[in-house]
BALOBA-1460 file (C-alpha; in Angstrom, 3 decimals):
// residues 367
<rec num="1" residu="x" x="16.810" y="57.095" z="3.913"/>
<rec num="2" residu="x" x="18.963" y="54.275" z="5.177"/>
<rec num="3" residu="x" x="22.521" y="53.819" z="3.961"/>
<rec num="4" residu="x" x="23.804" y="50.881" z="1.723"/>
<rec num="5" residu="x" x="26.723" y="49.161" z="3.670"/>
<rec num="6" residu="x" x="29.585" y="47.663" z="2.192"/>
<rec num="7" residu="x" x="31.331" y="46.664" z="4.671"/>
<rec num="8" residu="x" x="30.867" y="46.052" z="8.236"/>
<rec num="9" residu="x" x="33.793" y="45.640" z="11.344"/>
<rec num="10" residu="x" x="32.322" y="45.242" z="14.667"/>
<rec num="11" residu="x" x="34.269" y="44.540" z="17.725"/>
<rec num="12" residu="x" x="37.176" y="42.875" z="15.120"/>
<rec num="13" residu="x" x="40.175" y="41.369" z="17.351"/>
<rec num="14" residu="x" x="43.042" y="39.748" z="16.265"/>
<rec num="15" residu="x" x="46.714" y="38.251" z="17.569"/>
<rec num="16" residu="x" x="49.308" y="36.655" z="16.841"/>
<rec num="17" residu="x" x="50.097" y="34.863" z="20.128"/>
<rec num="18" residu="x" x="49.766" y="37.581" z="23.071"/>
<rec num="19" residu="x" x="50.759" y="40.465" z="20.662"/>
<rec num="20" residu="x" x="46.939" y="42.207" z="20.001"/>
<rec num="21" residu="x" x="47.387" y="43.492" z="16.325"/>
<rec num="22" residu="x" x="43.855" y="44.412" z="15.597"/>
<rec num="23" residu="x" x="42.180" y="45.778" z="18.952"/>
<rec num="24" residu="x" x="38.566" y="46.199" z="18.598"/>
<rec num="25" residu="x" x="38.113" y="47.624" z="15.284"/>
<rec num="26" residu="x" x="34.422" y="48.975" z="14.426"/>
<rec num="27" residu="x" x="33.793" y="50.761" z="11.297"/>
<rec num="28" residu="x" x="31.068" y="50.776" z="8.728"/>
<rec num="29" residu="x" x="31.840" y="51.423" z="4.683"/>
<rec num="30" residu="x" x="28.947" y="52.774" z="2.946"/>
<rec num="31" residu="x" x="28.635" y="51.557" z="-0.963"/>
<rec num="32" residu="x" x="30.997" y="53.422" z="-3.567"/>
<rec num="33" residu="x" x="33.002" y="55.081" z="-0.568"/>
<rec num="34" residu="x" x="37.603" y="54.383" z="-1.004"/>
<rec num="35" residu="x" x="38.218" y="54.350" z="2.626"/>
<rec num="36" residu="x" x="42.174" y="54.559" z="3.735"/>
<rec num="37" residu="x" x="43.634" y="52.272" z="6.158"/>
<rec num="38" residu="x" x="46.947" y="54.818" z="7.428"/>
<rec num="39" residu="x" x="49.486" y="54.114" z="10.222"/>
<rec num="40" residu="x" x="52.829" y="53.643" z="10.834"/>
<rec num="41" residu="x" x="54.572" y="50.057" z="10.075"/>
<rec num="42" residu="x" x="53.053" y="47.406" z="12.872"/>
<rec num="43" residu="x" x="49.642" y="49.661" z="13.192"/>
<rec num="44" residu="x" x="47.593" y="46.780" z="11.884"/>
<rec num="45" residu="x" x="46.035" y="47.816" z="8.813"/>
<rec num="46" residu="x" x="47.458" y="45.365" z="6.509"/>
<rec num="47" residu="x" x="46.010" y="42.358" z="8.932"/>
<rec num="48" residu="x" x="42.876" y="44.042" z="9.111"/>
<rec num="49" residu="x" x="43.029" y="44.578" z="5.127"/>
<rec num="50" residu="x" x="43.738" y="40.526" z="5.380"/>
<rec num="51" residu="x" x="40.886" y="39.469" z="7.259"/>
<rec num="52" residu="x" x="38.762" y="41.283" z="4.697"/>
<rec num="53" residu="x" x="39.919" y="39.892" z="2.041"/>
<rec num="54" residu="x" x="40.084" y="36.382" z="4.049"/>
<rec num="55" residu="x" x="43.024" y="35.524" z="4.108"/>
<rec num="56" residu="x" x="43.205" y="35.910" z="7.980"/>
<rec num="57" residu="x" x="40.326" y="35.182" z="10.747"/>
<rec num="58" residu="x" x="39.399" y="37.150" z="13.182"/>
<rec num="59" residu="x" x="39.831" y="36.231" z="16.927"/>
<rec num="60" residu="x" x="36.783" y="37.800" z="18.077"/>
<rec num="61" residu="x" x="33.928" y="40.294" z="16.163"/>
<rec num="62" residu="x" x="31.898" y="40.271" z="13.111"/>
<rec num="63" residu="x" x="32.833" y="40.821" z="9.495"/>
<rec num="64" residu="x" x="30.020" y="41.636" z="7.486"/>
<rec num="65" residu="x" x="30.224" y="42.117" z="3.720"/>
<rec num="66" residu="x" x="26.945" y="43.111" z="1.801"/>
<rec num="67" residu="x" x="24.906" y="42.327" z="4.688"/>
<rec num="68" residu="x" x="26.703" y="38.733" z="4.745"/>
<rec num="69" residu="x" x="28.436" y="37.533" z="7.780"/>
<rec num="70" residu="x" x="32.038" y="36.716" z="6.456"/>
<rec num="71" residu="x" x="33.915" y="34.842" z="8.929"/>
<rec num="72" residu="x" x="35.661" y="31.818" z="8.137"/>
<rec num="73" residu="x" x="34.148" y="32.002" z="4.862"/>
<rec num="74" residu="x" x="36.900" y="30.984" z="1.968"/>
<rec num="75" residu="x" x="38.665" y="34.237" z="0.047"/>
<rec num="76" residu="x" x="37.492" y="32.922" z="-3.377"/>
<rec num="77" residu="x" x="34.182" y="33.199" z="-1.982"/>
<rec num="78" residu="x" x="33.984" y="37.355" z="-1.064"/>
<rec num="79" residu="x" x="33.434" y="38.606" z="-4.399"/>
<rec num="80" residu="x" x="36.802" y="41.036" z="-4.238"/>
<rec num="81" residu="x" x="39.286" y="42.629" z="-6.096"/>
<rec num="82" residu="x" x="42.536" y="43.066" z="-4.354"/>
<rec num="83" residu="x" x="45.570" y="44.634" z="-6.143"/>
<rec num="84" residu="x" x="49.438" y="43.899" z="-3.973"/>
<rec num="85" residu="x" x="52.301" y="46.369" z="-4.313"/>
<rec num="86" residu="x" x="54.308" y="43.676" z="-5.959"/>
<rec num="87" residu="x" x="51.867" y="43.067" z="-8.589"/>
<rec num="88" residu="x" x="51.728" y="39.470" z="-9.016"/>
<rec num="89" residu="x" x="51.421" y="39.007" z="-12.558"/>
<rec num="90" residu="x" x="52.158" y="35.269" z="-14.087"/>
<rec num="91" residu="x" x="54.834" y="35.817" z="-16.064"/>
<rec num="92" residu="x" x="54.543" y="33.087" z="-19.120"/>
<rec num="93" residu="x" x="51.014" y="34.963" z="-19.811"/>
<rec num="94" residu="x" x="50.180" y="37.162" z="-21.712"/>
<rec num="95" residu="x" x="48.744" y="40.989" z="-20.599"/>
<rec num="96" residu="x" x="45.122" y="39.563" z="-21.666"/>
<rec num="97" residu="x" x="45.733" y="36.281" z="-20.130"/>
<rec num="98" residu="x" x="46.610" y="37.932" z="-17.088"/>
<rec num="99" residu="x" x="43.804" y="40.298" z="-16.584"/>
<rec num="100" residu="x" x="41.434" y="37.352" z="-18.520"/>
<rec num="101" residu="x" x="42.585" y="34.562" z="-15.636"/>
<rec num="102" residu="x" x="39.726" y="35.506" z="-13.229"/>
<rec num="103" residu="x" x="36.944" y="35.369" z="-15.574"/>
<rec num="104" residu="x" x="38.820" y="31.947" z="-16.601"/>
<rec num="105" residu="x" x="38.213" y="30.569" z="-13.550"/>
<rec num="106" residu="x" x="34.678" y="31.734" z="-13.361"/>
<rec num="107" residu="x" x="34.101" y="29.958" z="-16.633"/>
<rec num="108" residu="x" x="32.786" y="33.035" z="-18.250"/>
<rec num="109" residu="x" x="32.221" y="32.600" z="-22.077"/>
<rec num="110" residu="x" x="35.230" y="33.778" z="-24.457"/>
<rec num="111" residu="x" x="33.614" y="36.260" z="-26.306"/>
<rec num="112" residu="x" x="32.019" y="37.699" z="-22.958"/>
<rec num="113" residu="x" x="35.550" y="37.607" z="-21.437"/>
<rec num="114" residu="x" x="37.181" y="39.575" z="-24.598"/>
<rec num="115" residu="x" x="34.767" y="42.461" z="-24.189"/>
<rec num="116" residu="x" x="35.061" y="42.831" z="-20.327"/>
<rec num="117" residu="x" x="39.368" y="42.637" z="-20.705"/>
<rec num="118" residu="x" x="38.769" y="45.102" z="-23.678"/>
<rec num="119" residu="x" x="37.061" y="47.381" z="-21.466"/>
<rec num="120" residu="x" x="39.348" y="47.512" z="-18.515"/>
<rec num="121" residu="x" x="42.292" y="47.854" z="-20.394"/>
<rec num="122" residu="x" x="40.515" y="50.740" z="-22.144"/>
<rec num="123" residu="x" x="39.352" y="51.929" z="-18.224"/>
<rec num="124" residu="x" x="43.750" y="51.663" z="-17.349"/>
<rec num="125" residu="x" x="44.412" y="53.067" z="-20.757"/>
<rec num="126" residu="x" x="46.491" y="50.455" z="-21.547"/>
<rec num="127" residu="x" x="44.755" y="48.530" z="-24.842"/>
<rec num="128" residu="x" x="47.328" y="48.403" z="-26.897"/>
<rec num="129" residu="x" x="49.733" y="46.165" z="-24.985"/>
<rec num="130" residu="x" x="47.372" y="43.385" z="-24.737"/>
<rec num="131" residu="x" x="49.371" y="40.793" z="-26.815"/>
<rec num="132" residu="x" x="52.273" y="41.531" z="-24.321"/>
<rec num="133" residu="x" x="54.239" y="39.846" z="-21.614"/>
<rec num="134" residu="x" x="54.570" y="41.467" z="-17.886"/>
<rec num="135" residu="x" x="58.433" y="41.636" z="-18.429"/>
<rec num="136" residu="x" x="58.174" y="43.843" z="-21.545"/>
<rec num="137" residu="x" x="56.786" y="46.775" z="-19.666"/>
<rec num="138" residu="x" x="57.171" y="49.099" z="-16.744"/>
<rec num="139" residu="x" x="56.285" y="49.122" z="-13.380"/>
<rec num="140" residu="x" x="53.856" y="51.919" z="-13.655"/>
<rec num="141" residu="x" x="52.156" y="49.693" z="-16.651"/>
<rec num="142" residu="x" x="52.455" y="46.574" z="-14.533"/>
<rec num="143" residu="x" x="50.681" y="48.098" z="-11.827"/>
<rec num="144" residu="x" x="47.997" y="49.146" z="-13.907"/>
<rec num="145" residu="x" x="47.691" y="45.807" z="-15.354"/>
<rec num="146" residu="x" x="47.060" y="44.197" z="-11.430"/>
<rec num="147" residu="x" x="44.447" y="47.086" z="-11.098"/>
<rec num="148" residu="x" x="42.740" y="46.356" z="-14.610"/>
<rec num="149" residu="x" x="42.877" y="42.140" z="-13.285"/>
<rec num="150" residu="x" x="41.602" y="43.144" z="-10.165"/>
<rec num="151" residu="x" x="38.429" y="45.207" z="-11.618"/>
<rec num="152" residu="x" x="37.722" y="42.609" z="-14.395"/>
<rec num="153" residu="x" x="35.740" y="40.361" z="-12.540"/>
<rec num="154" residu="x" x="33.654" y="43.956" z="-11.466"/>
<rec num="155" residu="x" x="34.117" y="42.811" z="-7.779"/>
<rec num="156" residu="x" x="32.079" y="43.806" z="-4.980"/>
<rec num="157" residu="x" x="34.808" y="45.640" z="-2.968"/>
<rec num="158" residu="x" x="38.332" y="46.438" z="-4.496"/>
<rec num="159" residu="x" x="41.100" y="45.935" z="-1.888"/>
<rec num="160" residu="x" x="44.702" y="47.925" z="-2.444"/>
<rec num="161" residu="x" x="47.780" y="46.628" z="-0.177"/>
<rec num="162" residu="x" x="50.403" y="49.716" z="-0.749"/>
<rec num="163" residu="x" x="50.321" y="49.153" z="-4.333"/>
<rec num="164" residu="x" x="52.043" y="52.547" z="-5.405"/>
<rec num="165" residu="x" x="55.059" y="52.135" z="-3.009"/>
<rec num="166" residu="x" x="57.392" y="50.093" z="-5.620"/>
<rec num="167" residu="x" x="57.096" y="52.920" z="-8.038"/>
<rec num="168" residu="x" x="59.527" y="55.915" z="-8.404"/>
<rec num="169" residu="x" x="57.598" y="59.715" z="-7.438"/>
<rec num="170" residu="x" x="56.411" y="60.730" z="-10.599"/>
<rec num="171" residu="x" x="54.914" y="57.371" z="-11.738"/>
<rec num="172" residu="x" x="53.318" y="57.062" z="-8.200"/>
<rec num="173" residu="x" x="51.745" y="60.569" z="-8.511"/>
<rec num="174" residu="x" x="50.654" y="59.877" z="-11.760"/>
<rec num="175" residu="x" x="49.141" y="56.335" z="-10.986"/>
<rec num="176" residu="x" x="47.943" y="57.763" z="-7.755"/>
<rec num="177" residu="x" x="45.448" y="60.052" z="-10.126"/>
<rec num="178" residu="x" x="44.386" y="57.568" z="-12.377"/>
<rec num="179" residu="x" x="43.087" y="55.734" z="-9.606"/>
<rec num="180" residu="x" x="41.245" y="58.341" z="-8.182"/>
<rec num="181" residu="x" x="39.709" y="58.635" z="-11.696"/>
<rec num="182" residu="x" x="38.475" y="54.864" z="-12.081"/>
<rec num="183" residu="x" x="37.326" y="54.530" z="-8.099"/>
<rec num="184" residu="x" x="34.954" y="57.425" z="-9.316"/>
<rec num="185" residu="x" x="33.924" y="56.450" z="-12.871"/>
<rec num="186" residu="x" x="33.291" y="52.901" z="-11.953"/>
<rec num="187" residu="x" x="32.532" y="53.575" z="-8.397"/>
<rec num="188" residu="x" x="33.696" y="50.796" z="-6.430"/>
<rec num="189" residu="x" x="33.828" y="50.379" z="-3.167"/>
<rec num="190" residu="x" x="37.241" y="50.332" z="-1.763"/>
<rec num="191" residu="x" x="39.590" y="50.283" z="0.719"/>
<rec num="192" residu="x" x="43.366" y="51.818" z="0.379"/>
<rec num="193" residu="x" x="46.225" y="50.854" z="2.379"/>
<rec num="194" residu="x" x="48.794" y="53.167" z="3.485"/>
<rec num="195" residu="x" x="51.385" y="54.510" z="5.166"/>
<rec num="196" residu="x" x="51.792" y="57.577" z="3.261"/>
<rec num="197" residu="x" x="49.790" y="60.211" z="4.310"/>
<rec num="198" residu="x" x="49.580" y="62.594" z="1.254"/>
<rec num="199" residu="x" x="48.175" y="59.325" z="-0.757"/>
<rec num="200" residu="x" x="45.417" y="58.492" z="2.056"/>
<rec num="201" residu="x" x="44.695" y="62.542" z="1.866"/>
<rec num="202" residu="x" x="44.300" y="62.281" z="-2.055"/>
<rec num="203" residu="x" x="42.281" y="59.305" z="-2.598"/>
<rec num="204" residu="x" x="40.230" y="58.983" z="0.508"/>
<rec num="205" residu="x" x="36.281" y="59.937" z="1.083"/>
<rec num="206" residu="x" x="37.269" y="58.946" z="4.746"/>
<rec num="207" residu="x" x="40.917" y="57.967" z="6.098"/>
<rec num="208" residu="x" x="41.099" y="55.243" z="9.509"/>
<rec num="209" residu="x" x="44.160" y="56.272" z="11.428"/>
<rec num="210" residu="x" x="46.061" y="53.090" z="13.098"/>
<rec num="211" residu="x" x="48.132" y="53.053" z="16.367"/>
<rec num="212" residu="x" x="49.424" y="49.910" z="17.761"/>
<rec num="213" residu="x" x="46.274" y="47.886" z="16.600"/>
<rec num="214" residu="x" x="43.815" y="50.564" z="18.021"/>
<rec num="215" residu="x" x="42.019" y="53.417" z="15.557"/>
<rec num="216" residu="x" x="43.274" y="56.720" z="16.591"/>
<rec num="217" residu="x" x="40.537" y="58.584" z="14.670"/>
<rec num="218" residu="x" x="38.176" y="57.821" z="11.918"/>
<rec num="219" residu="x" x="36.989" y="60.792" z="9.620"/>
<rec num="220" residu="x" x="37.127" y="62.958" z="6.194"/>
<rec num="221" residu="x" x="40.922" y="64.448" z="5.005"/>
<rec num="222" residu="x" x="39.899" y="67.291" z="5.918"/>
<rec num="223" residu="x" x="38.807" y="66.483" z="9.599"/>
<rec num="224" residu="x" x="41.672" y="64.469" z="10.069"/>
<rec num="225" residu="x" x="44.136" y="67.596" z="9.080"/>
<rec num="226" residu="x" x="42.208" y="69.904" z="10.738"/>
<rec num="227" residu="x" x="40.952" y="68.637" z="13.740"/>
<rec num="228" residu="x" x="42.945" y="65.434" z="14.423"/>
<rec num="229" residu="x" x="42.010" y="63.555" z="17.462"/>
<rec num="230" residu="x" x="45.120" y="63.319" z="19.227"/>
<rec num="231" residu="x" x="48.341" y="64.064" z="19.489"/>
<rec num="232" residu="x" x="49.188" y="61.376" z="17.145"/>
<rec num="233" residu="x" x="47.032" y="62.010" z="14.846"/>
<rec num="234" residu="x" x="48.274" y="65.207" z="14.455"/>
<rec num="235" residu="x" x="52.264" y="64.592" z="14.142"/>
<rec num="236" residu="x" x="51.610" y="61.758" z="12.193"/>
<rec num="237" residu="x" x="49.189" y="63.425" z="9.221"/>
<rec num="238" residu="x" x="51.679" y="66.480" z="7.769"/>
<rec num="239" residu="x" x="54.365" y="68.621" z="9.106"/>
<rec num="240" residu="x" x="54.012" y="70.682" z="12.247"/>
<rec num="241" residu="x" x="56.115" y="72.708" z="14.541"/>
<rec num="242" residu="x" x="56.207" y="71.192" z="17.842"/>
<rec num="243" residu="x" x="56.960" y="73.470" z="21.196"/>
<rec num="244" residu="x" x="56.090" y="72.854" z="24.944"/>
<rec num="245" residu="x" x="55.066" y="74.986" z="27.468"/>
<rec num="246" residu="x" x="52.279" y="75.108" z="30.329"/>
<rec num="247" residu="x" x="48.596" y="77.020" z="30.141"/>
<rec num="248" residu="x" x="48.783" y="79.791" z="32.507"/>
<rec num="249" residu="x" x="45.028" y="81.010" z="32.158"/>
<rec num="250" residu="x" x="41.801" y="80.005" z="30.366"/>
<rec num="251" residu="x" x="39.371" y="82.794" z="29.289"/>
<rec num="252" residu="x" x="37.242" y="84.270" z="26.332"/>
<rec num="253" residu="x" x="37.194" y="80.837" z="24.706"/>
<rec num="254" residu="x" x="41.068" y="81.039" z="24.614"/>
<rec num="255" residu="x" x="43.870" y="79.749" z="26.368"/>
<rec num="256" residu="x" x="46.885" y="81.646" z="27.666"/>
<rec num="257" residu="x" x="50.535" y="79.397" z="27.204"/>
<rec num="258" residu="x" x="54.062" y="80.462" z="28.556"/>
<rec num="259" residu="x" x="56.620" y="78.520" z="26.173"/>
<rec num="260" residu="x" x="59.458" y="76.671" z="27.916"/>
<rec num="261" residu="x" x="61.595" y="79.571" z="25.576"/>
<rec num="262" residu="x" x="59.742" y="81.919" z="27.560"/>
<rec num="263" residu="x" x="57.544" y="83.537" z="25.076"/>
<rec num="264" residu="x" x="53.497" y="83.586" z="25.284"/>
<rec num="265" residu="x" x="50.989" y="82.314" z="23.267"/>
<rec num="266" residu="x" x="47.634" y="82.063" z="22.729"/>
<rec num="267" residu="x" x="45.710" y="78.986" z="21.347"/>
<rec num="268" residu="x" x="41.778" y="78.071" z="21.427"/>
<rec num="269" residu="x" x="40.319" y="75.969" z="23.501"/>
<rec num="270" residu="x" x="38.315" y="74.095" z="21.015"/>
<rec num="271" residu="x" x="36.564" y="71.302" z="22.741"/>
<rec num="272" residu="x" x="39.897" y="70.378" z="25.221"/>
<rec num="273" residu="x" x="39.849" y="70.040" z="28.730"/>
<rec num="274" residu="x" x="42.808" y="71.658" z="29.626"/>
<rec num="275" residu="x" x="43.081" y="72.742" z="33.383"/>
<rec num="276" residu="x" x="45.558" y="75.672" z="34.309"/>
<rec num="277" residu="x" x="49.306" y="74.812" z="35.141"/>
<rec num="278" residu="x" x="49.015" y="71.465" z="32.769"/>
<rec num="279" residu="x" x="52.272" y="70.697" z="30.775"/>
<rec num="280" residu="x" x="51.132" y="70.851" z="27.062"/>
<rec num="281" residu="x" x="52.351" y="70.220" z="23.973"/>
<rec num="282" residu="x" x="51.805" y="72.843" z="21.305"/>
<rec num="283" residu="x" x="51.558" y="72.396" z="17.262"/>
<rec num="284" residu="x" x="51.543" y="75.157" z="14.532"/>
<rec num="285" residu="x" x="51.415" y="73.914" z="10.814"/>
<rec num="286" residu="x" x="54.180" y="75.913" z="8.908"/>
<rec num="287" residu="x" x="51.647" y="76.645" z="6.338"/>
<rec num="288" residu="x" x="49.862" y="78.752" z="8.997"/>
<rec num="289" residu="x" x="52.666" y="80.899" z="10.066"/>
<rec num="290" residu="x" x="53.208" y="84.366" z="8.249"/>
<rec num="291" residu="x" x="56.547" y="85.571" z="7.750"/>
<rec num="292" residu="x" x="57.319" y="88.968" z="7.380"/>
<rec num="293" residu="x" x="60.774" y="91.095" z="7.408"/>
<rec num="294" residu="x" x="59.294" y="94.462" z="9.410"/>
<rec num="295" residu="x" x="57.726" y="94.328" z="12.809"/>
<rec num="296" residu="x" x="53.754" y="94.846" z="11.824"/>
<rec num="297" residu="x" x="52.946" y="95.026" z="15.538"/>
<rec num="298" residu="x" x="49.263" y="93.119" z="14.335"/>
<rec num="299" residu="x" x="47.260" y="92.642" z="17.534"/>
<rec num="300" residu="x" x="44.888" y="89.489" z="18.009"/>
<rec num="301" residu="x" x="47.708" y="86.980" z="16.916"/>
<rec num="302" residu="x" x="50.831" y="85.330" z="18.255"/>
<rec num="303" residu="x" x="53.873" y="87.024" z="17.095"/>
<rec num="304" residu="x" x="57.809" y="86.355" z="17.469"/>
<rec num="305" residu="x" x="60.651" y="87.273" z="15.739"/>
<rec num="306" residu="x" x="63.183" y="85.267" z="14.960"/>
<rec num="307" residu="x" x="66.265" y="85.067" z="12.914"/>
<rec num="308" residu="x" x="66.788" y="82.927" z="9.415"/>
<rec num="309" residu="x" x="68.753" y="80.018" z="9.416"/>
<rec num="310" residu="x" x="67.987" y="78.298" z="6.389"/>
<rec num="311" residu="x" x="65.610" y="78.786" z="3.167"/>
<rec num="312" residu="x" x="64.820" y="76.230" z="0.905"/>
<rec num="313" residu="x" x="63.109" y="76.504" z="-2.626"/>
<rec num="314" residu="x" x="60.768" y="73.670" z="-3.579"/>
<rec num="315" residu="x" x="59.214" y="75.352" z="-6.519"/>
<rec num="316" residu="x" x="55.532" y="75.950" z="-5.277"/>
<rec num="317" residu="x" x="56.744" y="77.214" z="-2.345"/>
<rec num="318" residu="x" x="60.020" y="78.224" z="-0.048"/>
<rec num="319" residu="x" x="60.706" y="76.537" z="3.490"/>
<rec num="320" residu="x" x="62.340" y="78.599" z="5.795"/>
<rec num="321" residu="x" x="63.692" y="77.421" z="9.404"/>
<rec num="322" residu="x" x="63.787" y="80.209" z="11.793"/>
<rec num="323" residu="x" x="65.654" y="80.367" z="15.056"/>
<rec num="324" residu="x" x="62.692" y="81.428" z="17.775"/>
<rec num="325" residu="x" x="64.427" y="81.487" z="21.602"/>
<rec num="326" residu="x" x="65.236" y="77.563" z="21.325"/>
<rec num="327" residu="x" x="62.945" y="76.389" z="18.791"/>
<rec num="328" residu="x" x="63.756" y="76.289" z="15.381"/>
<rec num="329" residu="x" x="60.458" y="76.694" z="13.519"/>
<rec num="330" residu="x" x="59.519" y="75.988" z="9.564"/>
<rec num="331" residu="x" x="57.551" y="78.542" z="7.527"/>
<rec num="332" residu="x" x="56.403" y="77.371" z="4.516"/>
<rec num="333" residu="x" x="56.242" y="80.561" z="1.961"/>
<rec num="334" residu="x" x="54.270" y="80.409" z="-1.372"/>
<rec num="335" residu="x" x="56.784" y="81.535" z="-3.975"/>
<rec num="336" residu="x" x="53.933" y="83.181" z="-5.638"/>
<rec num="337" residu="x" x="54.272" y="85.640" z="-2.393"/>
<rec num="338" residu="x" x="57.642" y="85.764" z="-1.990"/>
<rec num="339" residu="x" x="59.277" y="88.966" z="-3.435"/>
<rec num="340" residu="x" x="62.643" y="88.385" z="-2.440"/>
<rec num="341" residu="x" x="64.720" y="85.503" z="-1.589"/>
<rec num="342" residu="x" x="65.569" y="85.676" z="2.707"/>
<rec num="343" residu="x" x="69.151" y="85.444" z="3.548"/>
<rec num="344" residu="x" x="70.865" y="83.450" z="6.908"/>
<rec num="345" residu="x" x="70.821" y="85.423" z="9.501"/>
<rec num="346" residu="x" x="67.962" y="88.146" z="8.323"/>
<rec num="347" residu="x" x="65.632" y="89.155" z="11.377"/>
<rec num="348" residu="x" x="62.051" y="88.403" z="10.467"/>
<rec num="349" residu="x" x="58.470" y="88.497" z="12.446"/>
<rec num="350" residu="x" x="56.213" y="85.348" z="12.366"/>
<rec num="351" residu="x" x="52.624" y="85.711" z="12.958"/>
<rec num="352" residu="x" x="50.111" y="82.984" z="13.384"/>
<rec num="353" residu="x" x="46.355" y="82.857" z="14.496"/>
<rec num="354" residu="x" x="44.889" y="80.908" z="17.834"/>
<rec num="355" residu="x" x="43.119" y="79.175" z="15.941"/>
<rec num="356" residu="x" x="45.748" y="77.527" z="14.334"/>
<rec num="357" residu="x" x="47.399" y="76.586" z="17.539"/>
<rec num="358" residu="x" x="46.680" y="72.719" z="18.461"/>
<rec num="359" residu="x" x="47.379" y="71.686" z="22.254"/>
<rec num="360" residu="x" x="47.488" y="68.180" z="23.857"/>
<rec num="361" residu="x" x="48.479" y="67.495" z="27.232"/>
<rec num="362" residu="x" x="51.806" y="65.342" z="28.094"/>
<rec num="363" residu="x" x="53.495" y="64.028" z="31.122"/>
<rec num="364" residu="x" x="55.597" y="65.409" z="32.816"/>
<rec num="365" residu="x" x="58.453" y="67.416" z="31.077"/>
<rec num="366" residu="x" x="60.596" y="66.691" z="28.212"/>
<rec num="367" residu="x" x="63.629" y="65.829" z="28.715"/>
């Protein structure tokens, strides 16, 4: 069976004089799917966001939207729903004149336009502040407002530019799961821009990772954590303990690397071409590191000890930096498995699997 697409990028190309933003984007968005535009500041993904919603053009490629070849047609004329992190509200309306104004300008009949404001306020949970004006209530409330305006019009594709990043962390966690409620109860197809990487992780069926104007790596959360594409990827999506070293030997599906501290390890070769003697660059996610305060002497894993230099308690869990040779490595500890608090200067043993051992070739040596 053949899937409904969305939303179509072929070839996409855009700059702004000889700066290349957007450098040949291609991606397909399947109907009901919230994919996550992520990268750093400058990556692109808010122009590409912008000549979906067509506001920009594209220099060169195709944007098709429900089958329809998009460029240079007029915004007003996509059938979206786009929600900005500064919400946009008028003012001198309003909360149902605000989230009424698009039907409004569709000329939809009043009492039709009553029921369909009724029912996404009811969607935001927000009915009761209808007779209301945007300055007599929060940002968390104002966002949800946009978001309710936005889906009123029941748009083909819903469009998000950042629009949690104005709100304080406990607002933005809790608006962050009220969206992922209403992208699945109504099912809309959308697309989420980002440049924080626990959001994109939360709300995405699929993130797009952005690099300079070029996509790093397209796939699920969990791909993206687990098997990012490159080193980018990978240092950009969650933290990571970083070392360097050189692969001495390949064998059994594994890989044999002498640290620059002068300790082994092994990692797996995955699907890496790695020759022998190249410089690498080599990852461990803190998560993945077992901490222990006696020498366990466990064979089939990469071991070091180490002394404590610092713990801190975050609630669900304990980070703890530990001196290794020169590195200074972060375990993360669940507190649930913590018996008793680690003190500065206490030796421990860290143990971590191959497996969880990325490597990436670099150039050269760090200085």
């Amino acid at each position: 069976m053949s899937k409904n697409i969305d939303v179509e990028l072929k070839n996409i190309q855009k700059k702004f004089g000889s700066n290349v933003v957007v450098d040949h984007f291609n991606l397909q968005i399947e109907q009901g799917e919230c994919v996550s535009f992520l990268g750093p500041s400058g990556c692109g993904k808010t122009t590409t966001l912008n000549m979906i919603a067509g506001f920009l053009d594209p220099d060169e490629g195709e944007l098709i939207i429900k089958g329809k070849r998009m460029n240079g047609v007029p915004s007003n004329k996509r059938d979206l729903g786009m929600v900005f992190q500064t919400y946009s509200l008028f003012p001198h309306m309003t909360i149902f004149e605000n989230v009424a104004y698009g039907l409004k300008l569709r000329k939809v009949p009043k009492a039709e336009t009553a029921a369909r404001v009724n029912k996404v306020l009811e969607l935001v949970k927000l009915p009761h502040i209808s007779d209301r004006y945007p300055r007599q209530l929060s940002g968390g409330q104002r966002q949800r407002i946009a978001i309710a305006r936005a889906l009123v019009t029941e748009p083909t594709l819903l469009l998000l530019d950042e629009p949690l990043s104005n709100l304080d962390a406990k607002l933005r966690e809790e608006l962050r799961d009220e969206m992922k409620r209403l992208q699945q109860e109504i099912g809309v197809t959308t697309i989420f821009v980002t440049h924080d990487q626990e959001e994109a992780l939360y709300l995405s069926n699929r993130i797009v990772v952005l690099d300079h104007g070029k996509v790093e790596q397209i796939g699920t959360p969990w791909d993206i954590y687990n098997r990012p594409a490159s080193e980018f990827v990978h240092t950009f999506i969650g933290k990571s303990n970083r070392m360097t070293g050189v692969v001495e030997q390949l064998y059994d599906g594994r890989m044999l690397l002498r640290t620059d501290a002068g300790f082994n390890l092994f990692g797996d070769i995955r699907d890496k071409q790695i020759a022998p003697r190249t410089n690498v660059s080599v990852y461990v996610r803190p998560e993945k590191i077992t901490l222990h305060t006696e020498d366990r002497g466990t064979q089939d894993v990469n071991r070091a000890k180490g002394t404590v230099k610092l713990t801190s308690f975050l609630g669900a869990h304990t980070e703890c930096e530990v001196e290794v040779g020169r590195y200074t490595v972060t375990v993360r500890i669940q507190s649930a498995a913590q018996l008793e608090p680690l003190q500065a200067g206490q030796t421990v043993y860290l143990e971590w699997k191959a497996e969880d051992v990325f490597v990436f070739p670099r150039e050269g040596q760090d200085e």
